[in-house]
N, C-alpha and C positions, 0 to 999 in steps of 0.2 A: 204260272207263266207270267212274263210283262213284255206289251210289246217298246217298240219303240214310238215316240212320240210326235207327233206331225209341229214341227219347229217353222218349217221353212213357208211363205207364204210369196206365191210368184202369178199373180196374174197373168204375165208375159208366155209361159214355158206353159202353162195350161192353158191357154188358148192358139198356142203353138201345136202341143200336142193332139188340141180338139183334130186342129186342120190337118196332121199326119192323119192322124186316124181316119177323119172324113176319106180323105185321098183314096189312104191304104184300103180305103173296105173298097171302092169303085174302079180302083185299079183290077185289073186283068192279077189274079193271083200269082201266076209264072212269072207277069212284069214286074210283082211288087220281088218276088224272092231272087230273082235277077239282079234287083237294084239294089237290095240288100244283101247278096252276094257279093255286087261289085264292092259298097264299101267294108266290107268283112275283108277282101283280098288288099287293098290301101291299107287296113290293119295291121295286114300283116306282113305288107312288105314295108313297113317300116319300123324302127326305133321307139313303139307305140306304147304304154302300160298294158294294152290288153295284150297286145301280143306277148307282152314279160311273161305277163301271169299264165298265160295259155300255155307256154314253154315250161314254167316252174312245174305247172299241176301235171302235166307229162312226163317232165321227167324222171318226176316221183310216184306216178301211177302206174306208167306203162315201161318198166323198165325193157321190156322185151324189145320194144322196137331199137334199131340201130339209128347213129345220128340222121343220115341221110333220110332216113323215114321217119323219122320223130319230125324235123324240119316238112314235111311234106305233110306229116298229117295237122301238123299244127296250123297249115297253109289253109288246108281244108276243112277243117276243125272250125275256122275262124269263118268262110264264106260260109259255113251252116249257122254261126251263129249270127249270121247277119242275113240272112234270108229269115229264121229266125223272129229276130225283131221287126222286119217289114210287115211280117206277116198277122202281127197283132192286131193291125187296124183292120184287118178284114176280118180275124176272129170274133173281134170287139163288135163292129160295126154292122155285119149280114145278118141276117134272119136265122135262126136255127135250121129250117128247114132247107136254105143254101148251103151252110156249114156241112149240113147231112150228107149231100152232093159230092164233099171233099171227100167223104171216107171211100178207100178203096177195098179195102179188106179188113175182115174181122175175127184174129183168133184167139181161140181161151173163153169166146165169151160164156162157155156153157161155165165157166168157173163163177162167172158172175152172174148167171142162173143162179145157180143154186146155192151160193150164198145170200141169196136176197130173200128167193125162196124158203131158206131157214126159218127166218124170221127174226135171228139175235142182232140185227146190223151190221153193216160191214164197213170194214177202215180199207178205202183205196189208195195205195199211197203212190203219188205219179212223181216220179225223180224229172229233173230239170232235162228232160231228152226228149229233142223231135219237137212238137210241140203239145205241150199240155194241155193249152187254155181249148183245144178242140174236146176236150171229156166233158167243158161244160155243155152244147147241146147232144153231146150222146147221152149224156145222163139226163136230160131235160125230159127224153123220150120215155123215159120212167117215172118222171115227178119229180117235185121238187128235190133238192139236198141239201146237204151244209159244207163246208167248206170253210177250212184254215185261213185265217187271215194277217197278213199284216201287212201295217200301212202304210202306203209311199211317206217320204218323206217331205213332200212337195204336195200342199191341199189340194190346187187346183187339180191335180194329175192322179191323186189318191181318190178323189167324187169319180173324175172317169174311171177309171179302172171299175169302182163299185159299181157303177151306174150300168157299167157293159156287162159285165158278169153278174148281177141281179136281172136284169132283165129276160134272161131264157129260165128262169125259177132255180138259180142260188141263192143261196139263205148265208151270208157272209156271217164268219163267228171270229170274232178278233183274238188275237194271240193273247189271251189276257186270263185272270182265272174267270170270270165270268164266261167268256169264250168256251171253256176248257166246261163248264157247268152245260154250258147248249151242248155241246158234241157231246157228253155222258147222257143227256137224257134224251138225244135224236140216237144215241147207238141202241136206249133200252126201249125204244120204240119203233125199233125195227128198221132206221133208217139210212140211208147211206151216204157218211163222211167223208168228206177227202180232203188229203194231209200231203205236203210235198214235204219228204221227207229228208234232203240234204240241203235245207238251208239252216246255216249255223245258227244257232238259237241264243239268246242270254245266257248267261255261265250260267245262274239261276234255273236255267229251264234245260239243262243240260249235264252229258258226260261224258266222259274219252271215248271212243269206242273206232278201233281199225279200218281205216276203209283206203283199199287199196294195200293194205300194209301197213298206213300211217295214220297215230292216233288223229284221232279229227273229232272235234266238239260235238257230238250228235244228240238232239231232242231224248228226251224221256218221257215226249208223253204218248209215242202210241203205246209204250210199256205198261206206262200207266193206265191208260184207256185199256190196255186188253186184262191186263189185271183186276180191274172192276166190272167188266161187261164180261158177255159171253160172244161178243163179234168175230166175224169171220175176218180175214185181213187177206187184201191181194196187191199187189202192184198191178200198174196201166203205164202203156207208153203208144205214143201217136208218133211213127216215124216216116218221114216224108218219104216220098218213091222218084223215083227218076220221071214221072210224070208230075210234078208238084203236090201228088194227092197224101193220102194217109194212109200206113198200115195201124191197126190198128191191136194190141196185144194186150193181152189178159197173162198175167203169171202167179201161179201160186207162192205164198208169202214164205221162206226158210222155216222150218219149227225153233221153237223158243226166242220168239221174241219177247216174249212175255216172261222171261229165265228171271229166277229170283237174284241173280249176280246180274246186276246191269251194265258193268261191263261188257259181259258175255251177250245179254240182250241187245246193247247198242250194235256190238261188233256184228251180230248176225241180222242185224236193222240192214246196217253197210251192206253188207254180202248180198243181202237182195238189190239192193240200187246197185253193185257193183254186177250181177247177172243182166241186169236190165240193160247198163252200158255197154256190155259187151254185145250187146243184139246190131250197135252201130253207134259205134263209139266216137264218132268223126263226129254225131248230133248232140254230145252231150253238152253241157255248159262248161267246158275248161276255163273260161275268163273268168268265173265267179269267184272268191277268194277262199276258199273253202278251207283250208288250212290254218284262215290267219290268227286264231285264238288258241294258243299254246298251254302245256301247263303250266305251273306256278314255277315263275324261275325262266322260262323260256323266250326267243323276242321270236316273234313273227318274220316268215320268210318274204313277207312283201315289202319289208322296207326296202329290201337292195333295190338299186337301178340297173345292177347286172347279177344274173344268177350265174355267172364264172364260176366256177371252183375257187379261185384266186376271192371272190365277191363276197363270201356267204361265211366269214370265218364268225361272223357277228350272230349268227341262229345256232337255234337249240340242236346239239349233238346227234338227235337221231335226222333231223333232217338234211342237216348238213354231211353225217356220214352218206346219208340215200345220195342228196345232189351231188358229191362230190365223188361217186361211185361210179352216177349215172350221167354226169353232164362229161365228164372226161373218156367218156370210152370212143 
């Protein structure tokens, strides 16, 4: 694997960030996801990139809903993902044992009993829903772990992020092959890794595999990783409740991830992140660009400025058949 390389150096934005964060952790939780609610809704009621992209990844994921609710979920879609982002300076910044406090409920967890209990280590994979960065003090309550990494692109903002998430006993492993050497030999010692599994990786680190119906760049290393260990593999998602807390879900992983056609293993990689969004699909991250690394030969559907039918003659033929199927009905 390689990850990306830390380019940008901004003193300004990282000590910006500090004072969100400081905020965010003393803020009244409901106040901060309120605030980032509100600007999630300005998102989306305007002419804005996220909201483009949030519409694009809908259109093409969720062909079921009709226009009138596609538009409505996108609305709502956007205000989770801005409570969201509020919400990180309080992950970041509380004590584990506060953090604890947020969890409302906990199911599945006998799954991750007794995969730990095995003894072969276990790959958690938490897809971008609800929010993630609360598994690091639930797992903290077990001991240390490792955890996927890659790096902001901005120094000062990449130290915080490390700094918050080592502190309750994450063991950060960079997206790197050294990285990829610490998760092989914390999986053959029994210990528990966690990999967020749809974020689009280096073509290098990467292969086509469906998700939603549409090829999409997907990792190949829990493949790799279960290929060489004997680990167990589950998903996790932390989805917020109408009281700001956390549901808290354990799922068992698809079989054959580990498929000797990688294809076929990436595709059924998806299908588990794809069960997982369907649990509440309004928290997932629709504004990430998930789509934008095509095959050989294809452009990427984020350059448009409008995803029109009339807009998109310029993308690759399966997405353009999807959009122009689904944005016109």
């Amino acid at each position: 694997m390689a990850t990306r390389k830390i380019s940008i150096s901004s003193p300004l934005i990282g000590a910006l960030a500090r004072v969100v964060a400081w905020v965010s952790a003393r803020l009244p939780l409901r106040l901060s996801q309120a605030l980032g609610g509100g600007f999630g809704r300005i998102a989306g009621a305007g002419p804005t990139r996220l909201r483009a992209v949030t519409e694009l990844n809908v259109a093409l994921c969720l062909p079921e809903l009709p226009p009138a609710e596609r538009r409505r979920f996108v609305r709502r879609s956007l205000v989770e993902t801005g409570a969201t982002a509020s919400e990180m300076g309080a992950l970041w910044g509380r004590s584990p044992q506060d953090l604890m406090r947020l969890v409302a409920s906990v199911s599945g967890g006998e799954l991750l009993d007794s995969a730990v209990e095995a003894g072969h280590g276990v790959i958690l994979l938490l897809p971008h829903l609800g929010n993630w960065e609360l598994f690091n003090p639930i797992l903290t309550q077990r001991g240390s772990f490792f955890a996927l990494y890659r790096s902001a692109r901005i120094d000062q903002v990449d130290r915080l992020i490390r700094k918050s998430r080592e502190r309750t006993g994450c063991r950060m492993a960079p997206a790197t092959s050294g990285g990829v050497r610490l998760l092989l030999r914390a999986l053959r010692d029994g210990e528990v890794v966690v990999i967020l599994p749809d974020q689009e990786p280096v073509k290098t680190a990467g292969d086509f595999g469906e998700f939603f119906g549409v090829p999409a760049l997907t990792m190949t290393l829990v493949r790799g990783l279960l290929r060489r260990t004997e680990a167990a593999v589950l998903f996790g998602v932390a989805l917020r409740d109408s009281s700001g807390r956390f549901e808290v879900n354990y799922l068992a992983a698809p079989e054959g991830l580990d498929d000797a056609d990688v294809q076929v293993a990436l595709t059924r990689l998806n299908h588990g992140v794809e069960r997982c969004v369907r649990l509440c699909p309004e928290q997932y991250q629709w504004s990430y660009k998930r789509f934008k690394t095509r095959p050989e030969g294809e452009l990427t559907p984020y350059r448009q400025r409008s995803f029109e039918p009339q807009n998109i003659q310029y993308v690759d033929p399966v997405i353009r058949a999807r959009l122009g199927h689904r944005l016109s009905r």
